[in-house]
C-alpha positions as CSV (number, residue, x, y, z in Angstrom):
1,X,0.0,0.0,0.0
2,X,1.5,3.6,-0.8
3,X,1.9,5.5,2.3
4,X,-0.1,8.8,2.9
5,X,1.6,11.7,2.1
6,X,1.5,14.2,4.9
7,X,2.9,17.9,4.9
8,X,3.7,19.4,8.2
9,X,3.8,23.1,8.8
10,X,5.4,24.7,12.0
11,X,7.3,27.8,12.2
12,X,9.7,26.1,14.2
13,X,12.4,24.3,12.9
14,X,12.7,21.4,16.0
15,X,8.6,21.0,15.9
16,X,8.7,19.9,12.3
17,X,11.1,17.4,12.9
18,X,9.9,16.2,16.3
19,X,6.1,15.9,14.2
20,X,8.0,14.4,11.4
21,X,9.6,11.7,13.5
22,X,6.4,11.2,14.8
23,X,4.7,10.3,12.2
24,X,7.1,8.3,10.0
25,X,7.0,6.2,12.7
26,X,4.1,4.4,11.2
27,X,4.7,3.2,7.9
28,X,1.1,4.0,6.7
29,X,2.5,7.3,6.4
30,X,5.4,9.3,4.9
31,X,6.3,12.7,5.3
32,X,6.6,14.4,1.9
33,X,7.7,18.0,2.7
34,X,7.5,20.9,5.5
35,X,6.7,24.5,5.5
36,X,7.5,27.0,7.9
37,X,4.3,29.3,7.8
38,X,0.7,29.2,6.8
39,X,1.4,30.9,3.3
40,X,4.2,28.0,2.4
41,X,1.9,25.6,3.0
42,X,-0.8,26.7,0.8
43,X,1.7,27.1,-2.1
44,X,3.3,24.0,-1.6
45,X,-0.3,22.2,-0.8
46,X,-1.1,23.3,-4.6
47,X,2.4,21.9,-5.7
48,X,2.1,18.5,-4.2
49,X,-0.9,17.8,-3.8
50,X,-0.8,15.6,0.3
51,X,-3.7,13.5,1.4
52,X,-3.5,15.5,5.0
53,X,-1.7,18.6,6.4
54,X,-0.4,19.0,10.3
55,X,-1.1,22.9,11.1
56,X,0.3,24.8,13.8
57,X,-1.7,27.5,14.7
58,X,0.5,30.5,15.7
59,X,2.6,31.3,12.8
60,X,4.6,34.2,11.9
61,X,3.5,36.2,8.0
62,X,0.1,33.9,7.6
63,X,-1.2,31.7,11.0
64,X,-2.6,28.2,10.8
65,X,-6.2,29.8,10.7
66,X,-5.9,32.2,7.6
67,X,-3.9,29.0,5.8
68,X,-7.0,27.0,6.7
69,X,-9.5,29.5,5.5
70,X,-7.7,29.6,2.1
71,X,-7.0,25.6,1.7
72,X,-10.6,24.9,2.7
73,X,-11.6,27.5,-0.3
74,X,-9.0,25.8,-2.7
75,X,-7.7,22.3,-2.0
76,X,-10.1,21.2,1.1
77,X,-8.4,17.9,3.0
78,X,-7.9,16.8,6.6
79,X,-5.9,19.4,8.6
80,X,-4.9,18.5,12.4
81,X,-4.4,22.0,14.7
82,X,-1.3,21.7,16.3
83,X,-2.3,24.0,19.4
84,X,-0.2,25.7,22.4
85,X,-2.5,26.4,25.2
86,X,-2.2,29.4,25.6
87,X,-5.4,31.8,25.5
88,X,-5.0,33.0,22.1
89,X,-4.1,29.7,20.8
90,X,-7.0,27.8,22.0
91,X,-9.4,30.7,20.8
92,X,-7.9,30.5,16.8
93,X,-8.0,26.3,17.4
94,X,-11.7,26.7,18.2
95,X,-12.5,28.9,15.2
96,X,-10.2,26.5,13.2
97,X,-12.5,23.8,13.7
98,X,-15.2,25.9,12.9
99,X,-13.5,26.6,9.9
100,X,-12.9,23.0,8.6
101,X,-9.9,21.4,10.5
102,X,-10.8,17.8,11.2
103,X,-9.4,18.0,14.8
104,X,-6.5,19.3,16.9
105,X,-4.1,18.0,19.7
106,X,-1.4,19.9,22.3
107,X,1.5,20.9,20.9
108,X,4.1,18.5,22.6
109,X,6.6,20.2,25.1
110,X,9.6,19.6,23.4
111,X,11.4,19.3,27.3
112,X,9.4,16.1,27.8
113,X,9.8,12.9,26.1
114,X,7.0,11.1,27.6
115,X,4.9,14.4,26.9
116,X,6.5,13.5,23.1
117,X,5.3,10.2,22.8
118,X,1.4,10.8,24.2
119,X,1.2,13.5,21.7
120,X,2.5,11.6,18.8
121,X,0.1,8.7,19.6
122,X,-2.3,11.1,19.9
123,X,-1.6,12.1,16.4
124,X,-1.3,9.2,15.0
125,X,-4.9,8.3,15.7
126,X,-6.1,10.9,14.0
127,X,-4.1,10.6,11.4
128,X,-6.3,7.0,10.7
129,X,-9.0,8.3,11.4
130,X,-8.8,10.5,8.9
131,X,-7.6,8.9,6.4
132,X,-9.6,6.0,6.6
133,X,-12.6,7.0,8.8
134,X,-13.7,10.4,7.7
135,X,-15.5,11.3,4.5
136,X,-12.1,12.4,2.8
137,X,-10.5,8.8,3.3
138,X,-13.6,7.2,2.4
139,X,-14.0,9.3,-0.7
140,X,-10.1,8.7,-1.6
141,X,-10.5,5.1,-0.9
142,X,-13.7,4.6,-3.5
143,X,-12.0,6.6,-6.2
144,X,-9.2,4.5,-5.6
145,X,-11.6,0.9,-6.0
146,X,-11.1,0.9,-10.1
147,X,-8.0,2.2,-10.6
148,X,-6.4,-1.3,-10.6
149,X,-9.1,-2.4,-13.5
150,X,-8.8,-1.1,-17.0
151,X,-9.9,2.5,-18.6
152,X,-13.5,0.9,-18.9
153,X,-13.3,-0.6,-15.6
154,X,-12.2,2.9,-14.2
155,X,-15.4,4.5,-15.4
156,X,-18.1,2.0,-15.1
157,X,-17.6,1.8,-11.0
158,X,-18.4,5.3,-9.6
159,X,-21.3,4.7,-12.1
160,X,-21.9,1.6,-10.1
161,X,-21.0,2.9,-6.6
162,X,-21.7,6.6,-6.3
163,X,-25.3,7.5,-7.6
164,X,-26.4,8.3,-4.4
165,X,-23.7,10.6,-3.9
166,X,-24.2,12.4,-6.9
167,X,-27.7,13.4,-6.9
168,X,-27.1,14.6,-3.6
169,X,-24.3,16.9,-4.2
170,X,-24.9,20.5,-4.3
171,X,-24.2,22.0,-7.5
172,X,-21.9,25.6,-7.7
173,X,-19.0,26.9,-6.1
174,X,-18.5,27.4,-2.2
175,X,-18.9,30.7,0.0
176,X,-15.9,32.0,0.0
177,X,-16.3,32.4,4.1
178,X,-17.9,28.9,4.4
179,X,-15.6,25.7,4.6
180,X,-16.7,23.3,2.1
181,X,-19.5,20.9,2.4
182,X,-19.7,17.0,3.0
183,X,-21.4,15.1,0.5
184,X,-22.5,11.6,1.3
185,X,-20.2,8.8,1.4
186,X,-21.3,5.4,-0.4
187,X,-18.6,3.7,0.4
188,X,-20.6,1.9,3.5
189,X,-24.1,1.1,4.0
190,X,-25.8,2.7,6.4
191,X,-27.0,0.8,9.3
192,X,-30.2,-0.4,9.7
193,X,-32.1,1.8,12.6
194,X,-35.9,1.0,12.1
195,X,-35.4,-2.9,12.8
196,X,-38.0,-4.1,15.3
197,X,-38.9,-1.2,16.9
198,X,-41.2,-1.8,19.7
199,X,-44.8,-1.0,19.1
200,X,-44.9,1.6,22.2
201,X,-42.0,3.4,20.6
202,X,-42.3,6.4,18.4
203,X,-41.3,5.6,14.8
204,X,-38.1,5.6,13.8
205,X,-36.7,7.7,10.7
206,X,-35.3,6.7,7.9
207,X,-32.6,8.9,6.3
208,X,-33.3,7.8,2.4
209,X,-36.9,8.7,2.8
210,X,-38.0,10.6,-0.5
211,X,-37.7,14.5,0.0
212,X,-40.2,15.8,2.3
213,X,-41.9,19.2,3.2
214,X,-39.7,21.2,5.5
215,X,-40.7,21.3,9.3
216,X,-40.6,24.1,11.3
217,X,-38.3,25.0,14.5
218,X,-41.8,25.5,16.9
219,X,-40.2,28.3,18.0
220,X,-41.8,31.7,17.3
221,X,-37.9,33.3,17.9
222,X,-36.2,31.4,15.7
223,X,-38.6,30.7,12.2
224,X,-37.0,28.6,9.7
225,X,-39.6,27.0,7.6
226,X,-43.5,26.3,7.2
227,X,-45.5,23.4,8.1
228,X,-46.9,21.8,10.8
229,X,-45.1,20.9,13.9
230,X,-46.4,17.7,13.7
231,X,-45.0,16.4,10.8
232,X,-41.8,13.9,10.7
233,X,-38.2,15.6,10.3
234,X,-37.6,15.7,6.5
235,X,-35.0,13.8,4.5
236,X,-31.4,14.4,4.0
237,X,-32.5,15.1,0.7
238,X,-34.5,17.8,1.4
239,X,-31.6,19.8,3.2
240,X,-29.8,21.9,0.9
241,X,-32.5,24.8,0.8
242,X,-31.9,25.2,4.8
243,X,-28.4,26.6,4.6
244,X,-28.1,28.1,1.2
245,X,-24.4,29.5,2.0
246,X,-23.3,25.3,2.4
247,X,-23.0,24.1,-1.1
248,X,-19.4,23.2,-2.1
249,X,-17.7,22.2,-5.4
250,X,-14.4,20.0,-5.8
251,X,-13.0,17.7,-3.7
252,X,-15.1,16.1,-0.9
253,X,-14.6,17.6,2.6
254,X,-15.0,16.4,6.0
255,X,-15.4,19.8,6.8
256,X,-19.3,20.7,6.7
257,X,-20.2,24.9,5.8
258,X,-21.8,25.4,9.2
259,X,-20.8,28.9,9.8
260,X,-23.4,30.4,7.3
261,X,-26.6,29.6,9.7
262,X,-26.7,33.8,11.2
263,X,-28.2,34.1,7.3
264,X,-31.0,31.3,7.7
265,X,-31.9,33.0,11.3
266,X,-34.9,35.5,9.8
267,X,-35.2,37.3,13.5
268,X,-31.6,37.7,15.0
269,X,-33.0,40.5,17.4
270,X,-33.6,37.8,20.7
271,X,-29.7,37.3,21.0
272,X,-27.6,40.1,21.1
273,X,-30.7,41.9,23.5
274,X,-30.0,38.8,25.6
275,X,-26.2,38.4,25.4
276,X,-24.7,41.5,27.9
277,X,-27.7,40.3,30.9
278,X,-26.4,36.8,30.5
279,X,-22.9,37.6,30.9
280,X,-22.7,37.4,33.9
281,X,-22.1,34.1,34.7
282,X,-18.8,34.0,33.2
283,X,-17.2,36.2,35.9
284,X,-17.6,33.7,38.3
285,X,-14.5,32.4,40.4
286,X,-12.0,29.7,38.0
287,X,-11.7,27.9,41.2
288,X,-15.3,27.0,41.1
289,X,-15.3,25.4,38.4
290,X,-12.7,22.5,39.8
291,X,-13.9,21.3,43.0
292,X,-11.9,18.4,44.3
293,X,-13.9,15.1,43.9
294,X,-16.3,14.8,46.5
295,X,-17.0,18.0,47.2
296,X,-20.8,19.0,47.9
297,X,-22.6,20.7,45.2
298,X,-23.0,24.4,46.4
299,X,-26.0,26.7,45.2
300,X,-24.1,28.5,42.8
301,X,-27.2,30.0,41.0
302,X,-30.6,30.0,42.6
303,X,-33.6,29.0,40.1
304,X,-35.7,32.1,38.8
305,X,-39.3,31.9,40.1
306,X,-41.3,29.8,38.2
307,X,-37.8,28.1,36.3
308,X,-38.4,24.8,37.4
309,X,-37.3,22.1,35.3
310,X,-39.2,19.4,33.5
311,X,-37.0,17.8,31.0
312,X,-33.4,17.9,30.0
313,X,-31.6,17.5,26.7
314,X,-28.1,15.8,27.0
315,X,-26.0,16.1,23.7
316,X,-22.5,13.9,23.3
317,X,-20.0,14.6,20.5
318,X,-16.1,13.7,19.5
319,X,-14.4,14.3,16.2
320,X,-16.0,17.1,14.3
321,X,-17.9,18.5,17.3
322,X,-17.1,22.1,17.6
323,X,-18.7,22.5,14.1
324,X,-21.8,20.3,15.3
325,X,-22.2,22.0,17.7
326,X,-22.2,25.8,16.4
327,X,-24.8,24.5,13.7
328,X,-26.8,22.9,16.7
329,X,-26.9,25.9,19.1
330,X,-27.2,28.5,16.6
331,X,-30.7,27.1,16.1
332,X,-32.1,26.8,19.3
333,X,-33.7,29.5,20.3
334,X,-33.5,31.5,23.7
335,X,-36.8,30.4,24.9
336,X,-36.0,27.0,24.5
337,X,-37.7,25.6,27.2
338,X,-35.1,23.0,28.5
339,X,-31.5,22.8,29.9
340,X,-29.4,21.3,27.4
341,X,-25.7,19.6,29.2
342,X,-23.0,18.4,26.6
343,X,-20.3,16.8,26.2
344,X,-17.3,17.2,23.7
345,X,-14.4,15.6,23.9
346,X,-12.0,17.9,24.4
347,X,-8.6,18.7,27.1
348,X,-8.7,21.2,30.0
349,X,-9.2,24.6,29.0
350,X,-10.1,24.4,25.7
351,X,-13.9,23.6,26.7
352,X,-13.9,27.4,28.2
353,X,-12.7,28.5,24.8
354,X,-15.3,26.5,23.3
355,X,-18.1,27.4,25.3
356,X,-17.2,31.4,25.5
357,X,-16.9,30.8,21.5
358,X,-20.2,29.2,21.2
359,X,-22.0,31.8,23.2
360,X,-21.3,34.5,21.4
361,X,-22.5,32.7,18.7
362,X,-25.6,31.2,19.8
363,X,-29.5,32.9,21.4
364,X,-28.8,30.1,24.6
365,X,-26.1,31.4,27.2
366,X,-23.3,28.5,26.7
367,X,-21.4,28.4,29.6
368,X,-18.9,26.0,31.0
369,X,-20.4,23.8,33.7
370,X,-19.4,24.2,37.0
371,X,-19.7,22.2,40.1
372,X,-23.1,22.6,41.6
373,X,-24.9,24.8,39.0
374,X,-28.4,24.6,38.7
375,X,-30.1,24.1,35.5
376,X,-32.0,26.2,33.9
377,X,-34.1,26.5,30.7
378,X,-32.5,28.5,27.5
379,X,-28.9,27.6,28.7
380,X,-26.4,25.1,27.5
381,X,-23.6,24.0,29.7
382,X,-20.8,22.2,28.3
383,X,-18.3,20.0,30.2
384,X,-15.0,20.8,31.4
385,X,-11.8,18.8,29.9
386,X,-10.8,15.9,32.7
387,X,-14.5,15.6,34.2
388,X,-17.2,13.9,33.5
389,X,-20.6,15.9,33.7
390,X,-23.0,14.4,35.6
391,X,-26.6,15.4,36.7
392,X,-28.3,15.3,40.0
393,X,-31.4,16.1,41.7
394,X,-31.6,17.4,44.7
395,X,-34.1,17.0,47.7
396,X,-36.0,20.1,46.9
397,X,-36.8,19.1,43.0
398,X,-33.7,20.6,41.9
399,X,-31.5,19.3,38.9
400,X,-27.5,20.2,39.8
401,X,-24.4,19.7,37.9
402,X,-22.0,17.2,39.6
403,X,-18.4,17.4,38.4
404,X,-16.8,13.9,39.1
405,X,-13.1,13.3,39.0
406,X,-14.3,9.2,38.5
407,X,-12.0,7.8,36.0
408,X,-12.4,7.3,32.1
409,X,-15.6,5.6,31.0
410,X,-15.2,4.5,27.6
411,X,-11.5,5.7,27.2
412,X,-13.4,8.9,27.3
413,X,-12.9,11.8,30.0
414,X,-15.3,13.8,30.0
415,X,-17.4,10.8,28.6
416,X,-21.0,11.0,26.9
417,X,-21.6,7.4,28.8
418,X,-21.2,9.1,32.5
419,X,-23.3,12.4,31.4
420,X,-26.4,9.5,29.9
421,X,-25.8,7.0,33.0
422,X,-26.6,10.0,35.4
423,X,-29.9,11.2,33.1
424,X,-31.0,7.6,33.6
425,X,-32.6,7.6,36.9
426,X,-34.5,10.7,36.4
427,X,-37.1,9.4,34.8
428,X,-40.1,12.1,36.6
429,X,-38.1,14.5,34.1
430,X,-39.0,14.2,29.9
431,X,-35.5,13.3,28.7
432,X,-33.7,13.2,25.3
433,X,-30.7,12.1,24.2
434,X,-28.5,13.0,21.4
435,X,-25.0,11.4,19.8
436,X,-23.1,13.5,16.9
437,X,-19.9,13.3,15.0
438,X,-17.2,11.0,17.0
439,X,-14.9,8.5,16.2
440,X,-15.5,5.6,19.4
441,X,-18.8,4.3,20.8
442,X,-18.6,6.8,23.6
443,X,-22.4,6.9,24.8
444,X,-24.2,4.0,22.3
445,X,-24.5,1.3,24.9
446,X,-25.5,4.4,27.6
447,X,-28.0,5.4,25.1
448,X,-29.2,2.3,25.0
449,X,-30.4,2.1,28.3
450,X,-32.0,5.2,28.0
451,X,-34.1,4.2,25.2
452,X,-35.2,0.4,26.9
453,X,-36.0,2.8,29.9
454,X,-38.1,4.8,28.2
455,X,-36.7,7.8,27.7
456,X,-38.7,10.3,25.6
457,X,-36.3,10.7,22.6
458,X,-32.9,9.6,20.9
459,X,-31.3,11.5,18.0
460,X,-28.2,10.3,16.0
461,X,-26.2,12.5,13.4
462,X,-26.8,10.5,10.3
463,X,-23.8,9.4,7.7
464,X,-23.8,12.0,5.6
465,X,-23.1,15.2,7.9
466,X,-20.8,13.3,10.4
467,X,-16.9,14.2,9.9
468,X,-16.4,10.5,11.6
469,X,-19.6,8.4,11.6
470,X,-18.3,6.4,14.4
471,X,-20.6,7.4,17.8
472,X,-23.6,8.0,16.1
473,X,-23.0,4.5,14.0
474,X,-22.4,2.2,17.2
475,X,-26.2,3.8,18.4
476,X,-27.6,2.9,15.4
477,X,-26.3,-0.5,15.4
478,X,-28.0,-1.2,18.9
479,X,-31.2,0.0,17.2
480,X,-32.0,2.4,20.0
481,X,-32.1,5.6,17.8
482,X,-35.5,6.9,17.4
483,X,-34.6,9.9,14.4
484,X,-31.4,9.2,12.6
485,X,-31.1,12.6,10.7
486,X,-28.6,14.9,8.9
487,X,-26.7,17.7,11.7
488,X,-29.7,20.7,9.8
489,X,-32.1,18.7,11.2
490,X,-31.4,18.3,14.8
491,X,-32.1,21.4,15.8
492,X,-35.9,21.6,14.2
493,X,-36.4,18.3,15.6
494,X,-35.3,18.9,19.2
495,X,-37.4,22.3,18.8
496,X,-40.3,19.8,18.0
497,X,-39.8,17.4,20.3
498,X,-39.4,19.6,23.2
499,X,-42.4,21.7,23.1
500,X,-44.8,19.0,22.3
């Protein structure tokens, strides 16, 4: 097999060889050049053409973001963010990913050999995954199936093996400020998520449904589309008209446009007037956010008369969730009348980078979680790197975050399977459960038990949105997934579901 060509940029010269060594330690992969700033790369990116591209993100001349932007406009592939941690670098990794990186890691200290080696296994399973899990990989390897065969063989198999891909594809060139779109990926079949379904249990739905009407999002802030609340998600292939700035042309991306949703919002007014009143909870004390395990849950927000809580939305992601996310919480309006408590995988600090990001960008107040919050209704609290999210009630009726210091479940710290197992119990609550772009399993066999208890709803990214269709896969192979849909759609349908 010919080894995947990979260039690595870093503006120093010790980095690129350390990264270099790294990764021509696995023979799957071969470094083919280096470049010393983000506007090196992008010429030698359109010289030689590399199947992925390491990117550090502070860069002298042009940084690892403006590269990104440009690549993703030009020649879209897999980039990894090579990221300090340092404020400013964690804030441009997080709009990186917005902008169509697959996925960062932590620079390595170059003091600390063992530090060396976790980081360059670290990057070496990405480097798989995205070669051989993500839509780009996938893509490569099919356009790779006929080239053994002859000239006729060549072009008779994406006849054979890509219709489906092809009527689906957007036509026309790609915002210039959006990455470029995913297009579906034959190259597997989708699994089966309507098998047996118990008769009790709402219908599942079927991704490859003909194109149906548009559904709203119920509610009255946030008005996408027509129709009656009632009626089923529609189809991935009804999606394109929902975010008109998304289509891409050329290669095949892993990097969905997500960051054109502000134009499919027709009343922005309800989040800026919202934005400087719910400020506030980001001066809080860092220390409260890391109590040591153990510690009881103090009342660090009372409920607002009347804010009590009824249901709960719990949301896990991995590999491509930043930009889940953003389209996700872009589209949920400030009255949303649940809590919604997430987990990303993600290190320490950079989940307060992602969640200041997110709330600037979305009508909820996004918010890191911190030990013994209360919940309330229109706010979204994401988990902090190294513990899991867990919630509690309280002997009063109250739901509280409890930050454990419990160690991995499912490889996974903070893990989707600890924030589900915790939502299981509360079953006086409506709950719903929902698993997006990750490489893993983190959360399917947790989700599981959430639907066989009869929890009120289960939501899976579907195939054709997912950067890695890994999470949301294992769910839909236990058959607990109630609406397998495309990331546009999860939004309207939690909207729907919610305010039944």
């Amino acid at each position: 097999m010919t080894p995947y060509r990979v260039l690595v940029v870093d503006d120093s010269g010790f980095m690129r060889k350390i990264v270099s060594d790294l990764i021509e330690r696995d023979v799957s992969f071969t470094v083919v050049d280096t470049a010393k700033n983000g506007l090196e790369a992008v010429e030698k990116i359109m010289k030689l053409k590399p199947d992925i591209v390491t990117m550090d993100v502070e860069m002298p001349e042009m940084n690892g973001l403006e590269s990104l932007k440009i690549i993703m406009r030009q020649y879209p592939l897999p980039v990894i963010m090579l990221s300090g941690i340092n404020e400013e670098g964690m804030r441009e990794t997080i709009m990186a990913l917005e902008a169509g990186a697959f996925d960062f890691i932590r620079k390595p200290s170059a003091s600390s050999s063992q530090d060396i080696e976790a980081v360059g296994e670290a990057l070496l399973r990405q480097l798989h995954a995205a070669v051989h899990d993500s839509a780009w990989g996938k893509q490569k390897s099919a356009a790779q199936q006929p080239k053994p065969g002859d000239p006729a063989a060549s072009a008779a198999s994406p006849a054979a093996d890509s219709p489906p891909q092809e009527t689906a594809k957007p036509p026309g060139a790609a915002d210039p400020a959006a990455s470029p779109a995913r297009t579906p990926r034959p190259a597997e079949p989708r699994p089966k998520t309507d098998a047996a379904p118990p008769a009790a249990r709402p219908r599942r739905e079927d991704a490859a449904s003909p194109a149906a009407p548009k559904t709203p999002a119920p509610a009255p802030a946030t008005p996408k589309t027509g129709g009656a609340a009632s009626v089923p998600a529609p189809r991935p292939s009804s999606t394109p008209d929902k975010k008109p700035a998304s289509p891409a042309a050329g290669r095949p991306s892993a990097a969905p446009a997500f960051t054109p949703a502000p134009q499919t919002r027709p009343e922005p007014a309800p989040a800026p007037a919202r934005k400087p009143a719910a400020s506030a909870p980001k001066s809080e004390p860092a220390a409260e956010r890391r109590p040591a395990a153990g510690t009881p849950a103090p009342v660090s927000r009372p409920l607002a008369g009347g804010d009590s809580i009824d249901q709960i939305v719990a949301v896990g992601c991995s590999t491509g969730g930043p930009r889940a996310l953003k389209e996700l919480l872009e589209n949920i309006p400030a009255s949303f009348p649940a809590p919604i408590v997430i987990v990303q995988h993600m290190p320490p600090k950079f989940t307060h980078s992602l969640a200041q990001r997110l709330n600037t960008l979305s009508p909820l107040e996004v918010v890191e979680a911190q030990h013994g919050m209360q919940l309330r209704k229109g706010t979204a609290y994401i988990a902090p790197g190294a513990y899991h999210l867990l919630i509690k009630r309280t002997g009063d009726g109250r739901y509280m975050i409890e930050l454990s210091d419990a160690p991995p479940q499912n490889g996974h710290k903070p893990s989707v399977g600890a924030m589900f197992d915790s939502i299981l119990p509360l079953n006086e609550v409506r709950r719903h459960a929902v698993i997006m772009t990750g490489m893993g399993s983190d959360g399917a066999k947790e989700m599981k038990k959430l639907y066989d208890s009869g929890i009120s709803t289960t939501i899976a990214e579907s195939e054709e949105t997912c950067v890695v269709y890994g999470m949301p896969r294992s769910a839909a192979e236990l058959n607990c997934v109630m609406h397998l849909l495309p990331l546009p759609q999860i939004a309207t349908k939690l909207n729907q579901v919610v305010k039944s």
